[in-house]
C-alpha positions in Angstrom: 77.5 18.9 -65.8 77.2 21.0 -68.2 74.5 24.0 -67.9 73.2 25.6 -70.9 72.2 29.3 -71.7 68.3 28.9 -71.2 69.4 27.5 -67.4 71.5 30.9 -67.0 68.6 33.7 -67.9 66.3 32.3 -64.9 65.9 34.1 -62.2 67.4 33.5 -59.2 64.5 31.8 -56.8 64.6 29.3 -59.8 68.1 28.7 -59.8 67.8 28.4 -56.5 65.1 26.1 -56.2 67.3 23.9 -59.0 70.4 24.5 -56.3 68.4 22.5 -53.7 67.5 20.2 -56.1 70.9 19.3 -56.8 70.7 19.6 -60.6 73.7 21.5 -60.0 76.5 22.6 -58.0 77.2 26.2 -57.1 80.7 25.8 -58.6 78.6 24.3 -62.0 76.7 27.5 -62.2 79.5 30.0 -61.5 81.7 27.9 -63.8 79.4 28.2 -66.2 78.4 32.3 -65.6 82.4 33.0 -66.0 82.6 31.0 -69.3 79.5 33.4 -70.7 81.5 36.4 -69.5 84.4 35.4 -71.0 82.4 34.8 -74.6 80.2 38.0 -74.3 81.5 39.9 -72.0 84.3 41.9 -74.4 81.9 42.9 -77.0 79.7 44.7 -74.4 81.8 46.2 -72.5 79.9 45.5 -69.1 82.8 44.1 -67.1 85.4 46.1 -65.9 87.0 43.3 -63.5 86.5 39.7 -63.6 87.0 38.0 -60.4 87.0 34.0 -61.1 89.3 33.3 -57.8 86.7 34.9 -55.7 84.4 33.4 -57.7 85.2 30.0 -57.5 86.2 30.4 -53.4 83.0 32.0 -52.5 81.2 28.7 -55.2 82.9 26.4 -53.6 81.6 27.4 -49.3 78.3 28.0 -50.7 78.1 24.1 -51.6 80.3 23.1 -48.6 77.4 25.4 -46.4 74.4 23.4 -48.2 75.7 20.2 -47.6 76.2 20.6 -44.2 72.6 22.2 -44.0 72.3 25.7 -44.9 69.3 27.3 -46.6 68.8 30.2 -48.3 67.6 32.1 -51.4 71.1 33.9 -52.1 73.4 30.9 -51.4 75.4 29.9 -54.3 73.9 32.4 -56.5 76.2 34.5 -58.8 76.3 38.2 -59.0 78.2 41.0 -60.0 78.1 44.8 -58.8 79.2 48.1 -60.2 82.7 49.2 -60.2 82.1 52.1 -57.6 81.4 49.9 -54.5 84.5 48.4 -52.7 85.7 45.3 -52.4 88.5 44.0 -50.4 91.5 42.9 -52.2 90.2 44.2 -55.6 90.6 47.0 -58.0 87.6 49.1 -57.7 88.1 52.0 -60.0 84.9 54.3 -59.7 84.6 54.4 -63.2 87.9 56.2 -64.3 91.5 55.4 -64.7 92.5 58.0 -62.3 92.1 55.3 -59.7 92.9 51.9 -61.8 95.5 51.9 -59.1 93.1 51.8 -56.0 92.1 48.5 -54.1 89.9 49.0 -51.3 90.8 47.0 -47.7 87.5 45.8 -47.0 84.3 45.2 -49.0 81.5 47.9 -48.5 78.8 46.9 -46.3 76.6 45.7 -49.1 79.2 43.4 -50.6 79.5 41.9 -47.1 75.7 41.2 -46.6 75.9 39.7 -49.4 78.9 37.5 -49.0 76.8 36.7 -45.8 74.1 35.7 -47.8 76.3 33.4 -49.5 75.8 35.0 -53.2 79.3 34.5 -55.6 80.7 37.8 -56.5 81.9 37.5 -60.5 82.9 40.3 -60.5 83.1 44.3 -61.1 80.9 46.3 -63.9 81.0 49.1 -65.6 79.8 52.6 -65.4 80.0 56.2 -66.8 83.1 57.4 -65.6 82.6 58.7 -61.6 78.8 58.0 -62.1 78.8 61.0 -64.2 79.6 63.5 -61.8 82.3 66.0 -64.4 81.2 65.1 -67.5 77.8 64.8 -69.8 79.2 62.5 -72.2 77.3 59.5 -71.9 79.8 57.1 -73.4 83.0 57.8 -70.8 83.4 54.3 -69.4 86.9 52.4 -69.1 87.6 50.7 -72.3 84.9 51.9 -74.0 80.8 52.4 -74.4 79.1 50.1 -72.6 76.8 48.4 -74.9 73.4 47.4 -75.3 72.4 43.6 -75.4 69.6 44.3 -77.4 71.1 46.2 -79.9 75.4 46.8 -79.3 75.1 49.8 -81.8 73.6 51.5 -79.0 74.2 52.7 -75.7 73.4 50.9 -72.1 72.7 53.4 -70.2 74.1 55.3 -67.2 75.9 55.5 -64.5 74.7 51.4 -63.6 74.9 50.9 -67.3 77.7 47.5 -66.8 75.2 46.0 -64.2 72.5 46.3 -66.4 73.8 44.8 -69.0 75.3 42.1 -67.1 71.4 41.1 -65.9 70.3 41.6 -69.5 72.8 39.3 -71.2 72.2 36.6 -69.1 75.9 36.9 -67.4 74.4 37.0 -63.8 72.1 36.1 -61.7 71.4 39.7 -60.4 73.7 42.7 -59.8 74.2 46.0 -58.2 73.6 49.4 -58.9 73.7 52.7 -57.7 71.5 56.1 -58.3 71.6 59.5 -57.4 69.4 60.7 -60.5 68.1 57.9 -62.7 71.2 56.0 -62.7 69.1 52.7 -62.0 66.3 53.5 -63.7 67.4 54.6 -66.8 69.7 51.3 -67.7 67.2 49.0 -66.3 64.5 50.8 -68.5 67.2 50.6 -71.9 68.8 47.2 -71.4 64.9 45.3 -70.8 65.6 44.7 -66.9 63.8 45.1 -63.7 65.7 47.9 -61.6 64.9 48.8 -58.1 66.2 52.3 -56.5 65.4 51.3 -52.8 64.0 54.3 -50.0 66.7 56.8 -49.5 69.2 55.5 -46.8 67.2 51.8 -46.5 70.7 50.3 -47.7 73.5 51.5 -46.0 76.5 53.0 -48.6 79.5 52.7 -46.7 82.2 51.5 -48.7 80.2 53.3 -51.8 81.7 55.9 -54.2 79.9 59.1 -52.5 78.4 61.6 -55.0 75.4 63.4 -53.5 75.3 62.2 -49.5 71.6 63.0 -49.4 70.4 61.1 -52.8 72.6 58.5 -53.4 70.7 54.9 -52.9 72.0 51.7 -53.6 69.5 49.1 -55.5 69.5 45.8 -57.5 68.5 44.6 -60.7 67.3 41.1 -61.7 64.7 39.6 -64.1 61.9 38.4 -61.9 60.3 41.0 -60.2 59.8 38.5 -57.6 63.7 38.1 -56.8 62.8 41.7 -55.4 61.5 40.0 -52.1 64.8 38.1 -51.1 67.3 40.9 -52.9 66.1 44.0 -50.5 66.5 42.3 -47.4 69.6 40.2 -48.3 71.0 44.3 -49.5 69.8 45.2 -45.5 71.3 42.2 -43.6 67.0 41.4 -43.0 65.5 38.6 -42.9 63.3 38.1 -45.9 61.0 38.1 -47.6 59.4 41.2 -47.9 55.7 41.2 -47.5 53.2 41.3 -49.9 51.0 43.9 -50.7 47.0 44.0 -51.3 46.0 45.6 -54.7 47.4 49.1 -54.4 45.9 52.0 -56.1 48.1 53.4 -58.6 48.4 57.0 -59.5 48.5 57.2 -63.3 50.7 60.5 -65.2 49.8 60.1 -68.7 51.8 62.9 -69.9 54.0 61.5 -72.0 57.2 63.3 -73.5 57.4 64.5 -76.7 58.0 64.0 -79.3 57.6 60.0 -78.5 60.5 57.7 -78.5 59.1 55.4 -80.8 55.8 55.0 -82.6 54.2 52.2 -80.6 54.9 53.6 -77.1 51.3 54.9 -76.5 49.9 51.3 -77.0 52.0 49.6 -74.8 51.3 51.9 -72.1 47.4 51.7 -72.9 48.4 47.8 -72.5 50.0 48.0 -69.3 47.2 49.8 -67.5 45.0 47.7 -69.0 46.6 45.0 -67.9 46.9 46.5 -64.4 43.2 47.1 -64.1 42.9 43.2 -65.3 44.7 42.6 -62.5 42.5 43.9 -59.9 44.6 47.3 -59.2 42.5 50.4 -59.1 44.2 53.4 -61.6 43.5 56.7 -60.5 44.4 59.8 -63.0 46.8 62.2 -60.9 48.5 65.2 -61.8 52.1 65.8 -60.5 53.4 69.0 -58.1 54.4 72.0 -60.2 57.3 73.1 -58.0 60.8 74.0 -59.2 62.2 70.8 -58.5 64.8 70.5 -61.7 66.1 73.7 -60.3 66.3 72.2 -57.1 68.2 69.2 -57.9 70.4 71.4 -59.9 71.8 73.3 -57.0 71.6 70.4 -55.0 72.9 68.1 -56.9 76.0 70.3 -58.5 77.0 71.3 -55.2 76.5 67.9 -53.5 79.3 66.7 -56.1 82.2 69.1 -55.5 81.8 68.4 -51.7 81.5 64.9 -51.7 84.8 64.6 -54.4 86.6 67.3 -53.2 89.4 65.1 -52.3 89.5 63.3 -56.0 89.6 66.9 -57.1 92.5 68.2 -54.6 94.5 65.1 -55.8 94.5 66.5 -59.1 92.8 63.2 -60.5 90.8 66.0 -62.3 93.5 66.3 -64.5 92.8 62.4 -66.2 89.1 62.4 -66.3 88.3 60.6 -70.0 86.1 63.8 -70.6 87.0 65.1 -73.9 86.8 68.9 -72.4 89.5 69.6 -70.1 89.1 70.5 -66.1 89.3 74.0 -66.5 86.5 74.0 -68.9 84.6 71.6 -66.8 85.0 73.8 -63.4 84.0 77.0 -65.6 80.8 75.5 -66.3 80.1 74.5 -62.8 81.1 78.4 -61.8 78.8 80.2 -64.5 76.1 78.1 -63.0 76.5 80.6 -59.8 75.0 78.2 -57.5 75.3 80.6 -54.0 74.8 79.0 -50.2 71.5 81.0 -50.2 70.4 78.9 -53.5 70.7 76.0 -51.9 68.6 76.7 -48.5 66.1 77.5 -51.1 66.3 73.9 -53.0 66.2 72.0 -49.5 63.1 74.1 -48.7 61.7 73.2 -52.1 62.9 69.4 -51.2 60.8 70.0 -47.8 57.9 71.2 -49.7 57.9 68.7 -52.6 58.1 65.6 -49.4 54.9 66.8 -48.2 52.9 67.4 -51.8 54.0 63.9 -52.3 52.9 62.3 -48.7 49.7 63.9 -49.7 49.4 62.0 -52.8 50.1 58.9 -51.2 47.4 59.3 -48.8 45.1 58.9 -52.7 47.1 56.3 -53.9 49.8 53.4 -53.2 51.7 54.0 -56.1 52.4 56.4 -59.0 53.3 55.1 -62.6 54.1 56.6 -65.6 55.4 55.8 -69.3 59.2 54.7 -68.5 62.8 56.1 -70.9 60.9 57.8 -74.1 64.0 58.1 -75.9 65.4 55.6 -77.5 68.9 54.2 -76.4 71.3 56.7 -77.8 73.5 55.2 -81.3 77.0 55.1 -79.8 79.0 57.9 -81.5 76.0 60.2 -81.6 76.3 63.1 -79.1 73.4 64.0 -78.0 71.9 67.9 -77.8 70.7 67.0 -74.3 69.4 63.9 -72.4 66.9 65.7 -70.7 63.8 65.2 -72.4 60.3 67.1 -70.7 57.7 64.7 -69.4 56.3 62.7 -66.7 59.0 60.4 -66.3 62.0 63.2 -66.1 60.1 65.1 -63.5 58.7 61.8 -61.2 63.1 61.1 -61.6 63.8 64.5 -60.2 61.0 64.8 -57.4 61.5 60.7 -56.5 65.1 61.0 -56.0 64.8 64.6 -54.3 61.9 63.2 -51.7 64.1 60.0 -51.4 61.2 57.6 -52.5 61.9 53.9 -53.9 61.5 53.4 -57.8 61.0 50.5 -59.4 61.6 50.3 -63.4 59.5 47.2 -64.9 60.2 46.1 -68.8 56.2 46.7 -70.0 57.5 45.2 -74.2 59.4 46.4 -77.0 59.3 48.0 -80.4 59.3 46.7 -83.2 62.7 46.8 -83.6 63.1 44.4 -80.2 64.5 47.9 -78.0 62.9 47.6 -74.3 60.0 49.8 -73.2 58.8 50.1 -69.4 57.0 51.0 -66.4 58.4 53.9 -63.9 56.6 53.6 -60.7 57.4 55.3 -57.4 55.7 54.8 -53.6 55.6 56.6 -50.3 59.1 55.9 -48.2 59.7 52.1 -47.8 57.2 51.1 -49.6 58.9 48.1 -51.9 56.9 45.9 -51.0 53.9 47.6 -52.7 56.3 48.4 -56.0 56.7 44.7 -56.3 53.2 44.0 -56.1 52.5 46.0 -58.8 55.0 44.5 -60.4 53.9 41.0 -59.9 50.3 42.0 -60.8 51.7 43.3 -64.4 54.5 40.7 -65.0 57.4 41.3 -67.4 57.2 41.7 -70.6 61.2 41.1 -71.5 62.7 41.1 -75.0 65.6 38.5 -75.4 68.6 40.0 -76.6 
């Protein structure tokens, strides 16, 4: 049969529930998934590796499973995940051509959940070249920018930026991401998708491109908020789904950057809380810790990277990163940063003392929530002074990522020009369950691209 483009931007429970239904085969909807790849795909750049042989293999046991009696809220369903997780048998690249060459043995542990599950990989997406680990230049991804469904002028977003995309334009199901500082949150927040950065270590990253071993997190992104309660568990090899939540009490930081990113982002946050307190949750103003902690995830962070990549850089891969600077200059900068063994004892103390301001905060509230991205996706071609920008939402990053907390980024509207706005919430350590209830309490605003 033949499935049209308002069947492939559901979510997944209701493809699913149309799966059981038999309205379609699994091999109809991954058929039908690779043909919008091959159409739209190109002109984003959000693909670095299509995989229609897996594809069509993994399709095909999925149906043969449910005819012979299997159930289950991942089976059949297409995905794809970001090009720096292995899987067996295909190229998985990390980003750069350095390693176009490299084909892992075995899939990484989250791929083979997955595959458990009985979700149909598509394939491998793009992302900012070695999640962004030598370089600031946004748009270093194989083949070119990665671009934004909404508006292809414009950037996706990093390092997850291909998996985001992917979601966005309606060219999955769902797909995953990884983080180590905003690398979830920020494409999920630019392309209009929900994005979920899970509790620090709840999904297990063997088989993923290390960059930071004590902040990288692997995490999903999908368009239902409510896919959140199969995808975490089905990432875990758990049983699902998660649990909900009663009303939670949500922290609110209304300090938003400046200068704003666009005109009408005060009323659609007004809107959102409103919309929260409509919903029955309880907002409660809060201020943040004022602690060091962008100087902690500097040292931690910078340092983190050379360990973790220390054999790319003995290889002399270095020496082919698509960074317009060369190595030397790179390695300079990382040097003049002076970043000593004593500087980082002091961040992991700061790290120690941020985990406790924050378990205090979550004994006042369930959640905390603040404006989401207040720039605008950055024009493609336009270097940016610096992607930093001061505000709530930079600093609940840092300190989230730092204290290991799960993140959820929720698309709260658009601006006038149709460019996603959203919701950055975090919660206490495993606490997804009460990020989704938030979430399901607010509900999605999402602009079609």
């Amino acid at each position: 049969m033949t499935i049209d483009d308002v069947t492939l931007a559901l979510p997944v429970h209701e493809l699913q529930q149309r799966l059981a239904a038999r309205a379609f085969t699994a091999v109809e909807l991954t058929e039908a998934y690779l043909r919008r790849i091959e159409r739209d795909a190109p002109r984003l750049n959000c693909f670095v590796t299509v995989t229609p042989e897996r594809a069509l293999a993994d399709a095909r046991r999925a149906d043969a499973e449910r005819a012979a009696g299997r159930r289950g809220p991942l089976l059949g369903i297409p995905y794809a995940v970001k090009d720096a997780i292995d899987t067996a048998g295909i190229t998985t690249t990390w980003g750069t051509s350095a390693l176009r060459g490299r084909i892992p043995a075995k899939d990484a542990l989250v791929v083979a959940h997955l595959t458990r599950a009985g979700a149909v990989l598509l394939g491998k997406t793009a992302l900012t070249e070695l999640c962004a680990a030598f370089s600031d230049e946004p748009f270093s991804t194989l083949g070119g920018p990665c671009r934004n469904p909404h508006d292809p002028t414009r950037w996706s977003g990093g390092s997850s930026g291909g998996s985001a995309v992917a979601v966005a334009a309606n060219l999955c199901a769902f797909a995953i991401g990884t983080e180590t500082s905003g690398s979830i949150e920020q494409p999920a927040s630019w392309c209009g998708v929900v994005g979920m950065r899970p509790t620090y270590g709840l999904v297990d990253r063997d088989g993923v491109m290390p960059l930071s071993w004590s902040l990288d997190k692997v995490g999903p992104f999908c368009r239902d908020p409510a896919d959140l309660r199969e995808l975490v568990p089905a990432l875990m090899n758990a049983a699902g789904p998660l649990d909900r939540a009663p009303a939670p009490r949500i922290g609110i930081v209304d300090r938003l950057a400046e200068p704003l990113g666009d005109p009408g982002d005060p009323a659609l946050w007004s809107a959102a809380k409103d919309a929260l307190r409509r919903a029955g949750c309880t907002l409660v103003p809060i201020a943040l810790p004022e602690l060091p902690s962008a100087a902690a995830m500097t040292a931690i962070l910078e340092t983190d990277i050379f360990v973790a990549l220390e054999d790319f850089i003995r290889a002399g891969h270095v020496e082919h990163l698509a960074a317009r600077r060369p190595w030397r200059e790179i390695l300079g900068e990382h040097r003049a940063l002076g970043i000593t063994g004593e500087d980082y004892v002091k961040a992991q103390r700061v790290r120690t003392v941020l985990q406790r301001a924050y378990s205090a905060l979550f004994q006042q509230v369930d959640a905390i929530a603040t404006f989401g991205m207040p720039r605008l996706p950055l024009v493609i071609g336009q270097q940016p002074e610096e992607l930093r920008q001061p505000g709530a939402r930079v600093q609940l990053r840092d300190e989230g990522n730092l204290c290991g907390l799960p993140m959820l980024a929720l698309p709260i509207g658009a601006t006038a020009h149709g460019l996603p706005r959203s919701l950055h919430a975090v919660a206490a350590p495993f606490g997804e369950h009460v990020l989704i209830e938030l979430a399901l309490r607010l509900g999605v605003s999402r602009a079609s691209p």
